[in-house]
C-alpha positions in Angstrom: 101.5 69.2 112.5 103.8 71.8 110.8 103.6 69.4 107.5 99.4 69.5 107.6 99.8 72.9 107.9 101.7 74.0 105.0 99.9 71.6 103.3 96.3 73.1 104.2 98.0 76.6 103.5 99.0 75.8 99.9 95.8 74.3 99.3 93.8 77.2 100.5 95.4 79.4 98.3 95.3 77.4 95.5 91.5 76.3 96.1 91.5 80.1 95.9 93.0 81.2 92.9 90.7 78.9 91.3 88.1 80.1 92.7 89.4 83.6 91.5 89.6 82.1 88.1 85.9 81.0 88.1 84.8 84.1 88.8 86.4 85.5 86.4 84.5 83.1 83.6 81.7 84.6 85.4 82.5 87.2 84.1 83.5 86.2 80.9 80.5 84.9 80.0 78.0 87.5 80.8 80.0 89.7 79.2 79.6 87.5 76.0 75.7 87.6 76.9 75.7 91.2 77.0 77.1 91.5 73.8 75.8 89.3 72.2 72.2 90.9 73.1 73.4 94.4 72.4 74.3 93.0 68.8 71.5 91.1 68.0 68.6 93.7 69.5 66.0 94.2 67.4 65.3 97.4 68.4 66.8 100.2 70.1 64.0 99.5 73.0 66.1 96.0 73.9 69.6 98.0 74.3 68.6 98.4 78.6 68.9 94.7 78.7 72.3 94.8 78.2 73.5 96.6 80.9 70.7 95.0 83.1 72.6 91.6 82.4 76.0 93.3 83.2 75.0 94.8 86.4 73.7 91.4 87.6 77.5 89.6 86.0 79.0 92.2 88.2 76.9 91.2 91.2 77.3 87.3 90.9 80.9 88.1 90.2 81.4 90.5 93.6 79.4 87.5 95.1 81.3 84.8 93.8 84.8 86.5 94.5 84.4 87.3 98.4 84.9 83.0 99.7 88.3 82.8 97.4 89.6 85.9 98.5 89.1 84.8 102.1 90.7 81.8 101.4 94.0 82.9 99.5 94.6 85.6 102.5 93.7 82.7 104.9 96.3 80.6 103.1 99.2 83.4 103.2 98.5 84.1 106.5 98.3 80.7 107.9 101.8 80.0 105.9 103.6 83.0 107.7 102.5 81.8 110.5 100.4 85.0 111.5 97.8 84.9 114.5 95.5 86.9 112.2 95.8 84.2 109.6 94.9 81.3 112.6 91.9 83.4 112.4 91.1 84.0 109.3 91.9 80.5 108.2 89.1 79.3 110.4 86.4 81.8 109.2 87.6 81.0 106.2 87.3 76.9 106.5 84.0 77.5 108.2 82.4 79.8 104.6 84.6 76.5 103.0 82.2 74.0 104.6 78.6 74.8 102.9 79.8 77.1 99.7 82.7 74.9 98.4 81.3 71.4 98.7 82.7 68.5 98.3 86.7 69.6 97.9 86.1 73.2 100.0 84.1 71.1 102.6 86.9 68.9 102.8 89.6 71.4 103.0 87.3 73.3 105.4 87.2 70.5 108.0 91.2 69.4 107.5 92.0 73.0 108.1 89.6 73.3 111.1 91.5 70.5 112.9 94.6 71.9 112.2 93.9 75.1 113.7 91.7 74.1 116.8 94.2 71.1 118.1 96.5 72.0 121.0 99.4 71.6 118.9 98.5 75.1 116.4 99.5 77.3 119.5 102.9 76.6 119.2 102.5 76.6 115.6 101.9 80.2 115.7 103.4 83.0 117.0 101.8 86.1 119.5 103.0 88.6 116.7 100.6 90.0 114.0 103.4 90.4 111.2 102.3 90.7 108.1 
C-alpha cells in the first residue's frame, strides 16, 4: 500500500500543476480578448467591456484554480505522510470525482481506496507535521 500511495501522491500533484497551468491559459486568453477589444473599439463607449471581460477571466480563473490547489496540497501532504494530508487527500479525491472527469475521477476513486482501507492508518502517523 505504501507504493499506491506515493504513486496517488505524485499524481495528485501533478494532476495539479496542470490544472494550475490551465488556469493560467485561462487567463491568457481573456486577457488576449480584453485586448484585443480595447484595440479594436470603435468608440470610446466600448472601452467598459474590457475590464467587464477581465473581471469575469479573473472569476473563472479564481474558480478554476481552487480543485488544483486542493489537489497539489493533498498530494504533498499525503507524501509526508501528514494526518492533515489523509484528510485533505480525500476532500480532495471526492471535488476529483465530478470536476475532473475522466483522469480526476479516476484518480479520485484510486486515492479514495487508498486512504479509507485499514492499511492507510499505519500508513500515517498521529503527528500533524508539516
Amino acid at each position: 500500500m505504501d507504493v499506491h500511495l506515493k504513486v496517488a501522491s505524485v499524481l495528485h500533484i501533478g494532476l495539479g500543476i496542470l490544472g494550475i497551468l490551465a488556469s493560467l491559459f485561462i487567463l491568457l486568453g481573456f486577457s488576449v480578448i480584453s485586448f484585443l477589444i480595447g484595440m479594436n473599439a470603435p468608440s470610446p463607449e466600448a472601452l467598459p467591456v474590457v475590464s467587464i471581460v477581465a473581471v469575469i477571466g479573473f472569476f473563472i480563473t479564481g474558480l478554476t484554480m481552487i480543485s488544483p490547489l486542493f489537489g497539489v496540497a493533498a498530494g504533498v501532504g499525503m507524501y509526508k505522510r501528514a494526518q492533515w494530508g489523509r484528510i485533505l487527500g480525500i476532500v480532495a479525491s471526492i471535488l476529483y470525482l465530478p470536476v475532473h472527469f475522466p483522469f480526476g475521477a479516476i484518480l479520485g476513486v484510486y486515492t479514495l481506496w487508498i486512504l479509507l482501507s485499514s492499511e492507510a492508518n499505519t500508513l500515517f502517523d498521529n503527528r500533524s507535521s508539516f
